[in-house]
C-alpha positions as YAML, in Angstrom:
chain: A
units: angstrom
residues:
- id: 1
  name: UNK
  ca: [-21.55, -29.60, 230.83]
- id: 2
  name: UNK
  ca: [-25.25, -30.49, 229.56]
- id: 3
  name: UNK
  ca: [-28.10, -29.55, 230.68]
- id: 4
  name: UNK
  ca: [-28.70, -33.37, 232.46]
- id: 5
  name: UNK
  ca: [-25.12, -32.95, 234.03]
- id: 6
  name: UNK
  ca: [-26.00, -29.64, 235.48]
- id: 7
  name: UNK
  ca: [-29.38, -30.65, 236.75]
- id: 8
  name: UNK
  ca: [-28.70, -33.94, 238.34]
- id: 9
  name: UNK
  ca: [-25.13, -32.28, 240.05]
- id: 10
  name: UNK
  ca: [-27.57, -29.28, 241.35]
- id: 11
  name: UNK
  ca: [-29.42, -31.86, 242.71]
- id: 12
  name: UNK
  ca: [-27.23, -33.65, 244.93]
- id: 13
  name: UNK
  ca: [-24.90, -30.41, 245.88]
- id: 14
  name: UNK
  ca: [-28.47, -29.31, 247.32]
- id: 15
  name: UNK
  ca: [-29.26, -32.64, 248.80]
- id: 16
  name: UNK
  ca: [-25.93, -32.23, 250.35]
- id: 17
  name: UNK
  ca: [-25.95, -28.70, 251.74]
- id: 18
  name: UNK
  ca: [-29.25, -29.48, 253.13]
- id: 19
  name: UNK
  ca: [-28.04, -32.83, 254.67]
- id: 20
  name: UNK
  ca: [-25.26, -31.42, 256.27]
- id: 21
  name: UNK
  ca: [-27.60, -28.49, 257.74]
- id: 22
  name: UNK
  ca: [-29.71, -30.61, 259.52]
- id: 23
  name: UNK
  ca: [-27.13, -32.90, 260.82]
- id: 24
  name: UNK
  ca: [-24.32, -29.62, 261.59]
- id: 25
  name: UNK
  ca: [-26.37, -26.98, 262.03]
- id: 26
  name: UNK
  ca: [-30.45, -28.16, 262.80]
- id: 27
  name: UNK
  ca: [-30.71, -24.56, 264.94]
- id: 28
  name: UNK
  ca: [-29.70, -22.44, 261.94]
- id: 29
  name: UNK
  ca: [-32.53, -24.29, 259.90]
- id: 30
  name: UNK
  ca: [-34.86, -24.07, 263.16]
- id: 31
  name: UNK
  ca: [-34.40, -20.28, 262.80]
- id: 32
  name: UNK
  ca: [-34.57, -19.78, 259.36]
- id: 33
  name: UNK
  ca: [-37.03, -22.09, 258.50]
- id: 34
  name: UNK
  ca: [-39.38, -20.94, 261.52]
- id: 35
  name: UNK
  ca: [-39.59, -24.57, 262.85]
- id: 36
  name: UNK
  ca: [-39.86, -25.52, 267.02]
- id: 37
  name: UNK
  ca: [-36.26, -26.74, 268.17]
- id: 38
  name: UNK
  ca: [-36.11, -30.51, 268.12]
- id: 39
  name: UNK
  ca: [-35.77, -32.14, 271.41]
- id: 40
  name: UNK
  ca: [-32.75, -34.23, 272.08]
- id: 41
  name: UNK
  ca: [-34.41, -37.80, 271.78]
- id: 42
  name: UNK
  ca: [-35.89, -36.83, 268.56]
- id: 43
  name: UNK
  ca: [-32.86, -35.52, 266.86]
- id: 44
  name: UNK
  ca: [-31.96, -39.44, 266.28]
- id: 45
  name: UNK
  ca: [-34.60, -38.69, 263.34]
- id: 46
  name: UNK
  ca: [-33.84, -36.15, 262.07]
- id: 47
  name: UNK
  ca: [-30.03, -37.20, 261.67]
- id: 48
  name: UNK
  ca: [-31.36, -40.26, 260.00]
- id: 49
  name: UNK
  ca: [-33.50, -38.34, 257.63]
- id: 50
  name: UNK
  ca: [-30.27, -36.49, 256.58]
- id: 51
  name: UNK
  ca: [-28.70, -39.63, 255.85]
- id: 52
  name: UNK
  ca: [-30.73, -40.18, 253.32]
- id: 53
  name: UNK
  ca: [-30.93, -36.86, 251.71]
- id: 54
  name: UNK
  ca: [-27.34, -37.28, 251.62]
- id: 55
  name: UNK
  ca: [-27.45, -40.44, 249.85]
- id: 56
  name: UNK
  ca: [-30.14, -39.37, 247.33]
- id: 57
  name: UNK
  ca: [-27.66, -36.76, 246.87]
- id: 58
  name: UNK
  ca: [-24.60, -39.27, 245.92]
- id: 59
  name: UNK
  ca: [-27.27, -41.03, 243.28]
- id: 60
  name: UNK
  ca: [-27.81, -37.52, 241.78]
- id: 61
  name: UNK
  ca: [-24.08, -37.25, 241.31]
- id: 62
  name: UNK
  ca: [-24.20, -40.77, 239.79]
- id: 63
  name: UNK
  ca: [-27.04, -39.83, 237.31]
- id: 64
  name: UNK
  ca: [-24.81, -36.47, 236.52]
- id: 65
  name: UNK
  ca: [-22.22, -39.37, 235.65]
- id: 66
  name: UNK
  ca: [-23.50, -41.90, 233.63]
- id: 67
  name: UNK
  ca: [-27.70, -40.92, 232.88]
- id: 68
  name: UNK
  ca: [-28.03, -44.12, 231.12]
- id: 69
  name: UNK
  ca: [-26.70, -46.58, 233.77]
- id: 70
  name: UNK
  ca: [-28.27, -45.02, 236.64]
- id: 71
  name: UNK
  ca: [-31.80, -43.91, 235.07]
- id: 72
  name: UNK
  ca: [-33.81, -45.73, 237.65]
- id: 73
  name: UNK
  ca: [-32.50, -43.35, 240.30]
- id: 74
  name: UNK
  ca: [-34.23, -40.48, 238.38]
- id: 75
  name: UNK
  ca: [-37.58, -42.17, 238.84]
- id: 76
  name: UNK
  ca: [-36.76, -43.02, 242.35]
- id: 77
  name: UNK
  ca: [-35.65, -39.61, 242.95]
- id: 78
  name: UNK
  ca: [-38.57, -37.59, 241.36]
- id: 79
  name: UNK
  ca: [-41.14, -39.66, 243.59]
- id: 80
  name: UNK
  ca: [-39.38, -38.88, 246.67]
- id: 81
  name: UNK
  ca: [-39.11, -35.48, 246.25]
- id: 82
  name: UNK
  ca: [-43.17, -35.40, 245.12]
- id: 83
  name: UNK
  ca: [-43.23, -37.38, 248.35]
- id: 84
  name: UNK
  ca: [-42.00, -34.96, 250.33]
- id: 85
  name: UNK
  ca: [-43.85, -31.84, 248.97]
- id: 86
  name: UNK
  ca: [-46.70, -33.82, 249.61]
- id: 87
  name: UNK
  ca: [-45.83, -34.14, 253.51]
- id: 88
  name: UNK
  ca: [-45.30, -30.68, 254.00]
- id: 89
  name: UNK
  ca: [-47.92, -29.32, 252.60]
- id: 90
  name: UNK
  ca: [-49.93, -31.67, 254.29]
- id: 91
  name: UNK
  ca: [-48.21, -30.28, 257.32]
- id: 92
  name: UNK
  ca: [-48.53, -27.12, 256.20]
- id: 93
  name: UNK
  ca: [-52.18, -27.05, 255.75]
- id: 94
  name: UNK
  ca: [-52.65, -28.78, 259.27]
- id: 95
  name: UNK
  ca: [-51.23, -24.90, 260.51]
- id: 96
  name: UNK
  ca: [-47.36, -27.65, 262.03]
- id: 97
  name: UNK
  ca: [-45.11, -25.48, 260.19]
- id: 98
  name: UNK
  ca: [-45.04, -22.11, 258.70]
- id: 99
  name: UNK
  ca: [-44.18, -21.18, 254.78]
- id: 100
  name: UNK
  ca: [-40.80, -21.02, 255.29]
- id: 101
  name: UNK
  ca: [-40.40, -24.88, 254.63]
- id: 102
  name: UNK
  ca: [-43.26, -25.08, 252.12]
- id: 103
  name: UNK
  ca: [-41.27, -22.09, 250.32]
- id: 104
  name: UNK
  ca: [-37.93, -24.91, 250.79]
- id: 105
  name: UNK
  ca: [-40.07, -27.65, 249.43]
- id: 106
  name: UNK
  ca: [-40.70, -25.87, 245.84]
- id: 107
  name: UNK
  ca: [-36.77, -26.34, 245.14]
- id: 108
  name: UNK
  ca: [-38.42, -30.28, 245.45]
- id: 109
  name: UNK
  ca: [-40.97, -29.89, 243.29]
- id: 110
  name: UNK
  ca: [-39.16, -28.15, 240.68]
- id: 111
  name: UNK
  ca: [-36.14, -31.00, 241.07]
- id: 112
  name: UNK
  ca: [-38.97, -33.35, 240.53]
- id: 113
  name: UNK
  ca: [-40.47, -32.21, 237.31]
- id: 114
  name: UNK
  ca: [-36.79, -31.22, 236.28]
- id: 115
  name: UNK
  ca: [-36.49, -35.32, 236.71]
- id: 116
  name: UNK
  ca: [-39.70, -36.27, 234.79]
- id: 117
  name: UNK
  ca: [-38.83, -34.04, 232.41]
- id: 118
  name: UNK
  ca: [-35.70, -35.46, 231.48]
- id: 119
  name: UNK
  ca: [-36.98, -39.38, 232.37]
- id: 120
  name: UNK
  ca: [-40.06, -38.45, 229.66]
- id: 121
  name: UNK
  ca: [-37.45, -37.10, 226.97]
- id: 122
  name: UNK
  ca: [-38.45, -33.77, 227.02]
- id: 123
  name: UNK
  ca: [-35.15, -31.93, 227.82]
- id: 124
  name: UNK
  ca: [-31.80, -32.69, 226.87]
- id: 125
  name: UNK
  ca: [-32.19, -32.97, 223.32]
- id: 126
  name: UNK
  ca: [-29.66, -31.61, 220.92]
- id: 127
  name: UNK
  ca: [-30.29, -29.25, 218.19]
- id: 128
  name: UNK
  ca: [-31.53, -31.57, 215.89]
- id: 129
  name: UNK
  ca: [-33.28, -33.57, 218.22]
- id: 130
  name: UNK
  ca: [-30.87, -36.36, 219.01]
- id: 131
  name: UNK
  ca: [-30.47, -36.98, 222.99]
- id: 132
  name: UNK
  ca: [-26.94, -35.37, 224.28]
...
């Protein structure tokens, strides 16, 4: 497997694993993550929220596929992850949350520059510089 492959399918298995946790198991993430319990007629949005993880997840697995075809989903994906470091360390900073979920967030950041990394060319090249 290349280095691409194994990014972009580390990508969505986490996008998954953290999708699933918030839609099967939102008070183990409470918990761990230090966060108040979401009341009932809020958890609508958070279920929602994991929907999309999920399927940010299933265009990782299509970029782990077939780079070329799907390239635009890198882009897309690397903003929404800056995106979301962005909200919670705003949230963060505010004193909402604990580090717990900023700590969470760096996998997002790193899957981000990881992405603009490999958007800009910089990794992925072979040995003698060709593009794998």
């Amino acid at each position: 497997m290349s280095l691409r492959r194994g990014i972009f399918a580390s990508a969505a298995l986490f996008n998954w694993v953290v999708g699933a946790g918030l839609t099967l198991a939102m008070p183990l993430f409470e918990r761990l993550l230090r966060l108040e319990p979401v009341a009932t007629s809020a958890k609508v949005y958070v279920d929602l929220f994991a929907v999309v993880v999920v399927a940010f997840g299933a265009a990782y697995l299509m970029l782990a596929i077939d780079f070329t075809q799907y390239r635009p989903f890198a882009a897309l994906g690397a903003a929404a992850k800056l995106a979301v470091v962005a909200t919670v360390s705003c949230h963060y900073l505010a004193g909402h949350i604990g580090w717990p979920l900023l700590a969470l967030s760096s996998v997002d950041l790193i899957y981000a520059l990881l992405f603009i990394a490999l958007l800009g060319g910089r990794l992925g090249a072979g040995p003698r510089g060709g593009r794998r």
